[in-house]
Structure formats: structure tokens, C-alpha cells
GUDO-200906 format. One record per residue: residue number from 0; x, y, z of N, C-alpha, C, O in turn. Coordinates in steps of 0.02 Angstrom, whole numbers. Atoms other than C-alpha are relative to their C-alpha. Layout:
% residues N
[node NUM, [X, Y, Z], [X, Y, Z], [X, Y, Z], [X, Y, Z]],
...
This chain:
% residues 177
[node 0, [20, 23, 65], [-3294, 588, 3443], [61, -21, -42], [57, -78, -65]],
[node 1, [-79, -4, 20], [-3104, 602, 3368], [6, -82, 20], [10, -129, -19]],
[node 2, [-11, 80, -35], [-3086, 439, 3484], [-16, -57, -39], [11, -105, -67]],
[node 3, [53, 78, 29], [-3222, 337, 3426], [4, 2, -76], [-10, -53, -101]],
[node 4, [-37, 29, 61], [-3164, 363, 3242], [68, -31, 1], [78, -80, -35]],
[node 5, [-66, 22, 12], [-2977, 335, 3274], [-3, -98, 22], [35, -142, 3]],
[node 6, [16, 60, -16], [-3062, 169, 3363], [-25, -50, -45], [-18, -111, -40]],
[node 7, [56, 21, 44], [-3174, 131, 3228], [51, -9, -80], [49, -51, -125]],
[node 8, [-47, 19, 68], [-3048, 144, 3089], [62, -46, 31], [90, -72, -17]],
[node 9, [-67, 65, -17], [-2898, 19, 3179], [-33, -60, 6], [3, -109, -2]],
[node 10, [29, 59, 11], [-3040, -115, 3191], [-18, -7, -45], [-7, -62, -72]],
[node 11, [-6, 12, 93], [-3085, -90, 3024], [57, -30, -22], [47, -90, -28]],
[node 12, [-72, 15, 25], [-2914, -123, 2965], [33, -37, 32], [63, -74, -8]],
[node 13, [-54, 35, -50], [-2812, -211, 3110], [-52, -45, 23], [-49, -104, 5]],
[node 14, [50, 66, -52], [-2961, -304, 3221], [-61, -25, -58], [-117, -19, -33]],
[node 15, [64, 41, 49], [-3087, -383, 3076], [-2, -41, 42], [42, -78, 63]],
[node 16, [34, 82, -38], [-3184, -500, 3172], [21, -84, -39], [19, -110, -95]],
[node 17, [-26, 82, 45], [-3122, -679, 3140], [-52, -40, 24], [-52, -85, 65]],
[node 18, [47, 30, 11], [-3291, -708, 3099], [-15, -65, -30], [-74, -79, -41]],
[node 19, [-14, 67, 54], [-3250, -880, 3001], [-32, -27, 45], [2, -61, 83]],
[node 20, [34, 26, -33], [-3403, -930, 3096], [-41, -48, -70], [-40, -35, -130]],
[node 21, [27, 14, 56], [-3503, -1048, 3006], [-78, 34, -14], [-122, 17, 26]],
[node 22, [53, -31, 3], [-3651, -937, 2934], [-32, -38, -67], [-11, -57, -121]],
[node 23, [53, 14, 49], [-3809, -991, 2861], [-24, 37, -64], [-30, 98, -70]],
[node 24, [9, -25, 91], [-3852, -973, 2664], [-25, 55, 21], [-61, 69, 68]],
[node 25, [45, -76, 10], [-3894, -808, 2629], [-44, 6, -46], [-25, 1, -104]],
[node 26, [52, 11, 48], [-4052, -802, 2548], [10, 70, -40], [33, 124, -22]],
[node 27, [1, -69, 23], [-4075, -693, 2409], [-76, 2, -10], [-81, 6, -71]],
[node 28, [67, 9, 5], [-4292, -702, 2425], [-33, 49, 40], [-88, 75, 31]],
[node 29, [29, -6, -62], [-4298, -633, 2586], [38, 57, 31], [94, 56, 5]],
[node 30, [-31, -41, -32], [-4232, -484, 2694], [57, -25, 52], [26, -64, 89]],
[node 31, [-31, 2, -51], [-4102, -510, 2811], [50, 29, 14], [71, 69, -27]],
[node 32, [-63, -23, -32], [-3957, -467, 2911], [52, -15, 48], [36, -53, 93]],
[node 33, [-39, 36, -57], [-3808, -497, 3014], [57, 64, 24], [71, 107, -17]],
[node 34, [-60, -30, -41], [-3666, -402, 3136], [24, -46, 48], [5, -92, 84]],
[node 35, [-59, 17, -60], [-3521, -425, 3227], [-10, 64, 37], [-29, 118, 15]],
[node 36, [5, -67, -56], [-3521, -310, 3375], [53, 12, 52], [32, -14, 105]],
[node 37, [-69, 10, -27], [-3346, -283, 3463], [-7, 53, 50], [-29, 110, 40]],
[node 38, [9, -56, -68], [-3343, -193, 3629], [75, 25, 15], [118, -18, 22]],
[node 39, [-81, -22, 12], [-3172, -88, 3636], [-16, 38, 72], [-62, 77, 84]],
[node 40, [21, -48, -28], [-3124, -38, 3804], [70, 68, 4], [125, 60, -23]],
[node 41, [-43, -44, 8], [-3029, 133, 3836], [67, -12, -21], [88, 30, -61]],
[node 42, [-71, 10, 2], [-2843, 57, 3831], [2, -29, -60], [61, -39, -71]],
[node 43, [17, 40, 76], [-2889, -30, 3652], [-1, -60, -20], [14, -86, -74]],
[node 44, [-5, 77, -19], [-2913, -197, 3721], [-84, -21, -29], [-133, 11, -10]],
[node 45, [55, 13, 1], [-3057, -298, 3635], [-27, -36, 71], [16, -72, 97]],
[node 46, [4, 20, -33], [-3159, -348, 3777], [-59, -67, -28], [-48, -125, -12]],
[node 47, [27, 60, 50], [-3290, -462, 3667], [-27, 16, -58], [-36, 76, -69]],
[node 48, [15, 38, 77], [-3345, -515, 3500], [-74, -39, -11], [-82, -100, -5]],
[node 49, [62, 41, -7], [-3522, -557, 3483], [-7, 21, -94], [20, 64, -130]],
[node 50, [28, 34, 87], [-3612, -633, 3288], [-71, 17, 1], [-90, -18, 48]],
[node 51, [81, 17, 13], [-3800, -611, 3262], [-23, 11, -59], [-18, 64, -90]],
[node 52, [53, -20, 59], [-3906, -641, 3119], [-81, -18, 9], [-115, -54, 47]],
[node 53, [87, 15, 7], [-4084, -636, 3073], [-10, -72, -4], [-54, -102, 26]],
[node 54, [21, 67, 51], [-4063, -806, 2973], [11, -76, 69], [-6, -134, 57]],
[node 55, [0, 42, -37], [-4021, -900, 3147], [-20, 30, 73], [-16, 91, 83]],
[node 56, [40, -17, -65], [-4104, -900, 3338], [106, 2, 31], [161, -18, 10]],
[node 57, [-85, -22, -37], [-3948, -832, 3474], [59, 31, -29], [70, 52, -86]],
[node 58, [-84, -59, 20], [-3777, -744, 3468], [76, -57, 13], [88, -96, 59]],
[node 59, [-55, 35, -22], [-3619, -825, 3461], [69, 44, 3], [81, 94, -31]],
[node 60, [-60, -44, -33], [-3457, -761, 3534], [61, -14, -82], [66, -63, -119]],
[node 61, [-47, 5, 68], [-3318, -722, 3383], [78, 25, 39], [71, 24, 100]],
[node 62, [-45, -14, 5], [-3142, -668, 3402], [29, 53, -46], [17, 61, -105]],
[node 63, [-19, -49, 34], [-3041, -523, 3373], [67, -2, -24], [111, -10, 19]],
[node 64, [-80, 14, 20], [-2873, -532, 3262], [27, 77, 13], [0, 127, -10]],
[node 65, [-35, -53, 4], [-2753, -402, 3313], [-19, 29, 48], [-72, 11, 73]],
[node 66, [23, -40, -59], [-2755, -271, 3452], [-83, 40, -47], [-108, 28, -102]],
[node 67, [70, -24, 4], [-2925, -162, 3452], [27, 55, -29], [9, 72, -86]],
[node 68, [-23, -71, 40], [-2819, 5, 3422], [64, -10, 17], [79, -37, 70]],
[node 69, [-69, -45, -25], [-2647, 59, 3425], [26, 41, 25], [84, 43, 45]],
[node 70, [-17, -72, -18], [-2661, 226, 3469], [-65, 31, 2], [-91, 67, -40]],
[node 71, [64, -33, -7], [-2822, 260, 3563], [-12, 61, 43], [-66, 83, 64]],
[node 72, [20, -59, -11], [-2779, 407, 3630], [-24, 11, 84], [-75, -23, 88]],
[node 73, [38, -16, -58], [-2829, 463, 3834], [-56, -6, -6], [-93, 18, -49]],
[node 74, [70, 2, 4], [-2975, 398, 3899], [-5, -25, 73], [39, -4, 111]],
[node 75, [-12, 4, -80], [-3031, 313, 4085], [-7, -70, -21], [-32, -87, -75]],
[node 76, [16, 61, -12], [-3035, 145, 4116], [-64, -24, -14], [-71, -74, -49]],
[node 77, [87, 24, 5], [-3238, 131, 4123], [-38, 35, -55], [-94, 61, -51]],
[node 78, [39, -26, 47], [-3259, 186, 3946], [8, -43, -47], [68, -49, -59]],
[node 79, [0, 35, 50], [-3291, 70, 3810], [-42, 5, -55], [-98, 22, -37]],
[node 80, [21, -13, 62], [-3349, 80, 3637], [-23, -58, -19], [-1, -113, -2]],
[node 81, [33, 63, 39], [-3457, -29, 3538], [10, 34, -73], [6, 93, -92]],
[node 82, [-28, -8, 58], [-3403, -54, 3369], [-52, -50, -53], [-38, -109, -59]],
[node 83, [61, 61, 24], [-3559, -143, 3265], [26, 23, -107], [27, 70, -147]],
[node 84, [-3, -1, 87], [-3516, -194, 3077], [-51, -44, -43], [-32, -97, -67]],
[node 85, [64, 23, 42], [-3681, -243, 2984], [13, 2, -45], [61, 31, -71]],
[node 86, [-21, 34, 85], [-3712, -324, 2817], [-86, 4, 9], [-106, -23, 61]],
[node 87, [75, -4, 24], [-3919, -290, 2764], [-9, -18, -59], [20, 19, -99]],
[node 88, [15, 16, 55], [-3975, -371, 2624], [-94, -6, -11], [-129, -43, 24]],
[node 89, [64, -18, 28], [-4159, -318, 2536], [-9, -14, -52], [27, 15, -92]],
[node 90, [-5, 5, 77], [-4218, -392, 2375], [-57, 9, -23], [-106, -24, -41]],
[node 91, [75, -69, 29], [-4326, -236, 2328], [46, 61, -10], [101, 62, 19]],
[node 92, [-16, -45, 33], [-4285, -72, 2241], [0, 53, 59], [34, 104, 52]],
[node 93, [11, -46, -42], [-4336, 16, 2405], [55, -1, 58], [50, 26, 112]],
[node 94, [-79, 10, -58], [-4162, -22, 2504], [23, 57, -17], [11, 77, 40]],
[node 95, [-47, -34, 40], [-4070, 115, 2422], [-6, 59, 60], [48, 85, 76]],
[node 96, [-10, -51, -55], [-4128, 248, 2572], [28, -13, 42], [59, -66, 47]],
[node 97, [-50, 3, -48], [-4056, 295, 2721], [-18, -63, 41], [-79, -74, 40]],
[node 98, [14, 50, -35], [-4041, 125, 2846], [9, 50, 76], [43, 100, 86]],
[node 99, [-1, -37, -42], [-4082, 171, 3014], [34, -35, 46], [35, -95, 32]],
[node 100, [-54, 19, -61], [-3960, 135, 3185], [-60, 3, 52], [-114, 32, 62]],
[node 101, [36, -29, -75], [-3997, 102, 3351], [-7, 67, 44], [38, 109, 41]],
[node 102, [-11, -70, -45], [-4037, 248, 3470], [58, -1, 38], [72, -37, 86]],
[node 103, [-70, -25, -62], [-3866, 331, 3531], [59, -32, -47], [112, -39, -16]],
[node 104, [-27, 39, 35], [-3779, 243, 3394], [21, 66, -67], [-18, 108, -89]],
[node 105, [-22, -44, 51], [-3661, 341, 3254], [23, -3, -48], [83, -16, -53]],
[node 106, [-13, 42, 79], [-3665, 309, 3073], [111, 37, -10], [134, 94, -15]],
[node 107, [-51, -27, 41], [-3467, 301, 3024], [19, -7, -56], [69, 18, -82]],
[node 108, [-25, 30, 70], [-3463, 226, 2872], [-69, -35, -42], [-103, -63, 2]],
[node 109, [43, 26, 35], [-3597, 159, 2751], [13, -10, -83], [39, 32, -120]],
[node 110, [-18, -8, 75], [-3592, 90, 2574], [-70, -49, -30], [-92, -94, 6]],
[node 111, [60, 47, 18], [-3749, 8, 2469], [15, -9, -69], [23, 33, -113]],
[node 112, [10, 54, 73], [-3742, -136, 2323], [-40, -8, -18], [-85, -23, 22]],
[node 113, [40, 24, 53], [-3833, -166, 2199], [5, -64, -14], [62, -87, -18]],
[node 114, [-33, 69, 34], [-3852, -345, 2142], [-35, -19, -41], [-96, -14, -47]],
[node 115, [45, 79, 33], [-3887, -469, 2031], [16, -75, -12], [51, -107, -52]],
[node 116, [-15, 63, -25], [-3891, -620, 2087], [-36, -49, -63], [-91, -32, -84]],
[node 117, [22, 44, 52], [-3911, -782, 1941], [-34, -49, 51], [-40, -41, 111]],
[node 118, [63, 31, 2], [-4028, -915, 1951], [57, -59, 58], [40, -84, 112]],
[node 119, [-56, 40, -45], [-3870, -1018, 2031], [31, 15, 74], [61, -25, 110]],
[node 120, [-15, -23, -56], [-3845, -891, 2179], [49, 40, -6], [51, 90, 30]],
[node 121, [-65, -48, 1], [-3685, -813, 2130], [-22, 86, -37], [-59, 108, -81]],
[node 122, [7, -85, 20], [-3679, -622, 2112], [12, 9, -76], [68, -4, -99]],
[node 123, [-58, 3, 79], [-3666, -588, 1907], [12, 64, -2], [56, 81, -41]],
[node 124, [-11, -93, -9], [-3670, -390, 1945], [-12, 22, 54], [-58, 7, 92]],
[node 125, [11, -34, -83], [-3629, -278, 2091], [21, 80, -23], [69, 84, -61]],
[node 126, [17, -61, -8], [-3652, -86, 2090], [9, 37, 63], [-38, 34, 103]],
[node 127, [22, -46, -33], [-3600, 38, 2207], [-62, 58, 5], [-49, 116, -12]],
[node 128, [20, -75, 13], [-3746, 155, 2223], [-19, 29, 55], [-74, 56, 49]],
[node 129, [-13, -65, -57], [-3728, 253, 2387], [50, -21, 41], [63, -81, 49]],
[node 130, [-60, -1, -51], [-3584, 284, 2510], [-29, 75, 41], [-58, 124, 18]],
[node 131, [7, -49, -51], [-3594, 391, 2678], [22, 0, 46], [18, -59, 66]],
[node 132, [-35, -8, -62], [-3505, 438, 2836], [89, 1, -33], [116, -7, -88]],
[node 133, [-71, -7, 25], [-3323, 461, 2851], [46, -59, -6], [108, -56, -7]],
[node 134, [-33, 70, 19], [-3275, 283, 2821], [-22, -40, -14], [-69, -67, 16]],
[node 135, [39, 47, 42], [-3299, 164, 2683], [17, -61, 35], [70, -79, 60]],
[node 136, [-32, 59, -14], [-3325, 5, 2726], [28, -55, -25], [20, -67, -85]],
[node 137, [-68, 52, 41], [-3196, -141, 2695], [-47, -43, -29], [-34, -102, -17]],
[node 138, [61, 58, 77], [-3329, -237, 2572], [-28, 50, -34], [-57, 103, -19]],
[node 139, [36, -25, 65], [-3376, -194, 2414], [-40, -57, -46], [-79, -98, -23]],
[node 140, [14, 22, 59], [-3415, -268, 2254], [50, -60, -10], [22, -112, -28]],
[node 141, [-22, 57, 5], [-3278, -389, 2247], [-2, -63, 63], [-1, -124, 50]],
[node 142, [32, 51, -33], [-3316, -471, 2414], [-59, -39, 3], [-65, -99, 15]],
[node 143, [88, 29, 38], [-3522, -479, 2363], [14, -34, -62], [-33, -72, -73]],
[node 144, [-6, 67, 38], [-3455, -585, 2213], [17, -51, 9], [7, -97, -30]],
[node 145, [-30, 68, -34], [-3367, -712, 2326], [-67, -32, 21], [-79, -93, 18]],
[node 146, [53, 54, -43], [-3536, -744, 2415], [-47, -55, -46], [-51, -51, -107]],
[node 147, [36, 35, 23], [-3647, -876, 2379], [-86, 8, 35], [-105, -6, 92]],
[node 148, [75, 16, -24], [-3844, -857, 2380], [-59, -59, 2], [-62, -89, -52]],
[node 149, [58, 35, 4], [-3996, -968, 2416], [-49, 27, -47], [-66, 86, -42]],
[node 150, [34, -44, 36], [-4106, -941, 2281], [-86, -11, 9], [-131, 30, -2]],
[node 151, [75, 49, -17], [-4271, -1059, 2328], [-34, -14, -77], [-95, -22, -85]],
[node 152, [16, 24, 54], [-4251, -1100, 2124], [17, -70, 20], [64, -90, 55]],
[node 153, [-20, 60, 24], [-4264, -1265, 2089], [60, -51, -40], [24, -89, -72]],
[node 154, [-64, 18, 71], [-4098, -1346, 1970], [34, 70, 2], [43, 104, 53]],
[node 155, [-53, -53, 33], [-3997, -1210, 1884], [-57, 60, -39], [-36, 113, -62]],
[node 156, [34, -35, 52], [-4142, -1131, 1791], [-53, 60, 47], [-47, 54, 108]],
[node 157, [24, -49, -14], [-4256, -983, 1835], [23, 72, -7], [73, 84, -40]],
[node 158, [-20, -65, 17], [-4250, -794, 1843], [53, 22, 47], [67, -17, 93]],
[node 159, [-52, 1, -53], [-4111, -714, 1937], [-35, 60, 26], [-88, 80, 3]],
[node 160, [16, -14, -50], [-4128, -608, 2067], [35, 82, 0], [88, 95, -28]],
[node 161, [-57, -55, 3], [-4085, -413, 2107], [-29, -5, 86], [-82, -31, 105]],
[node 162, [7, -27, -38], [-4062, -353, 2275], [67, 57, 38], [128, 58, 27]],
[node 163, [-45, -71, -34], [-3974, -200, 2373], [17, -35, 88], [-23, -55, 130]],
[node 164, [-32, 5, -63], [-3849, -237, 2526], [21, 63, 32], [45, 107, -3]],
[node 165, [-20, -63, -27], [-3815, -102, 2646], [62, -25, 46], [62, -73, 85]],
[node 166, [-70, 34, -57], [-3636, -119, 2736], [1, 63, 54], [14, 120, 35]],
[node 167, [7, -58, -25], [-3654, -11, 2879], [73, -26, 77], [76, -76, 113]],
[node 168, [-28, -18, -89], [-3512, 39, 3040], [-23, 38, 36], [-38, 97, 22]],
[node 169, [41, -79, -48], [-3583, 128, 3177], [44, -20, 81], [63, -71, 108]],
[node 170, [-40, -6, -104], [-3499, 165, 3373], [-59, 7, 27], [-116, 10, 2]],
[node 171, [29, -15, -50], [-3566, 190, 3510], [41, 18, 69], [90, -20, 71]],
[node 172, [-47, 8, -58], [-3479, 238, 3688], [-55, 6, 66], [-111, 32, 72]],
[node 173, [32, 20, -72], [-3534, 196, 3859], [56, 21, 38], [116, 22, 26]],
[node 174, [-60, 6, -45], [-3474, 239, 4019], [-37, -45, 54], [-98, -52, 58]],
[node 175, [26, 53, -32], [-3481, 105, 4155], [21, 37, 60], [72, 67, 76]],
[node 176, [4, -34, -74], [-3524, 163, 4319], [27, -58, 73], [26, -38, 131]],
């Protein structure tokens, strides 16, 4: 377990996916979601980089900047870690509980925004209101003001929008037989 945090925090920090994929508007109307999913194997070598979102059909392969770890510690050759960094976006009051993982999958980090998104798409308020596991993740509140939303208003005018993002890291380890 020790492992798969010391793994999970050097891709946080050192391997960010060099996701500079081109991703589709993010609606703010509608539920969705997206991850990068980085497969780390024992020696701290990324072995791949996969993209998926709701908002498009297939996966596309991404790239990892930087080694996977520095210092991952004894392990065997046929053990590799999956490293999944999700972005959930809900625009309903009922996001705010716990988000649930795949089976076998281990929450390390979680943080949930608040928003409010204007009639133009841009964030005009962001709110931490929950954090969990032992590592926050590297987006907050000033990266959710960089984004730009789809609003399905018409012009500049209409109501704006709230919704709750969940930023979630979770591991996983496999052994390959």
C-alpha cells in the first residue's frame, strides 16, 4: 500500500499526463466525465497513457512527462499499478456525496467544487466543499476558472449555471502472471 502511494504521489507531481489532447467542450447542462489512466510498472517506468471521456466515443493514447517514480521502492517485474485521475462534473446539488470507484480500486485523493458557471461558460465562483484520502488533488479552484463551459444558452444572455466537480485519484495494482 506504502508503494502505491509513494507511486501515486510522483505522478501527481513529476508524470501529469501531457494530456494537451484536444478535448471536447465541457458542457455545463449535462453530467459528465473524463480520466487519464497511467499504468506504472514495478521499476517506475510508465508503460501507457490512455484519455477517456463520456463527451466522446473511444480512448486515445496520451503521454507521460517525466519518469513515473523516482523512488519506487522493491517490487517484481510483473507488478504494475494503475494510476486513474478523474475530473466528474454534475450540475445538481446531489454531487456533493461520496463518488464511487471501480471494484479493487483505492480512493487516494479526492476534492469537490462547487461552481458557478455564467451565462458565457466561464466559472464566476468555485468552492471547495469536500476533500478526502491522503492526497489532494493538483486542481482546484484556480484551474476550474481557466476552463471554458458549453452552456446550450443562446448569445451572452441567460441564467448561469451551478454545478459540483469531483477530482478524484485512485490506484490499483495488478500482478501479471
Amino acid at each position: 500500500m506504502l508503494k502505491l502511494f509513494a507511486l501515486a504521489a510522483a505522478a501527481v507531481s513529476a508524470a501529469v499526463p501531457a494530456a494537451v489532447l484536444p478535448t471536447p467542450a465541457l458542457l455545463s447542462h449535462a453530467a459528465w466525465w473524463e480520466t487519464v489512466t497511467v499504468t506504472i510498472a514495478a521499476d517506475g517506468q510508465a508503460n501507457s497513457c490512455e484519455y477517456r471521456t463520456s463527451l466522446l466515443a473511444g480512448t486515445k493514447s496520451c503521454d507521460v512527462v517525466g519518469p513515473a517514480s523516482t523512488d519506487v521502492g522493491k517490487g517484481t517485474k510483473d507488478q504494475y499499478t494503475r494510476l486513474t485521475f478523474e475530473r466528474r462534473f454534475r450540475p445538481d446539488r446531489g454531487a456533493v456525496g461520496e463518488d464511487s470507484l471501480p471494484s479493487g480500486d483505492t480512493l487516494l485523493g479526492r476534492q469537490v467544487l462547487a461552481l458557478a458557471i455564467d451565462a458565457k461558460g466561464l466559472v464566476a465562483g468555485c468552492k471547495i466543499v469536500a476533500k478526502a484520502g491522503e492526497m489532494t488533488p493538483d486542481y482546484g479552484c484556480e484551474e476550474a476558472v481557466a476552463e471554458k463551459f458549453e452552456t446550450g444558452f443562446s448569445g451572452s444572455t441567460g441564467n448561469a449555471r451551478e454545478g459540483y466537480m469531483s477530482i478524484l485519484v485512485y490506484g490499483h495494482e495488478e500482478h501479471v502472471v
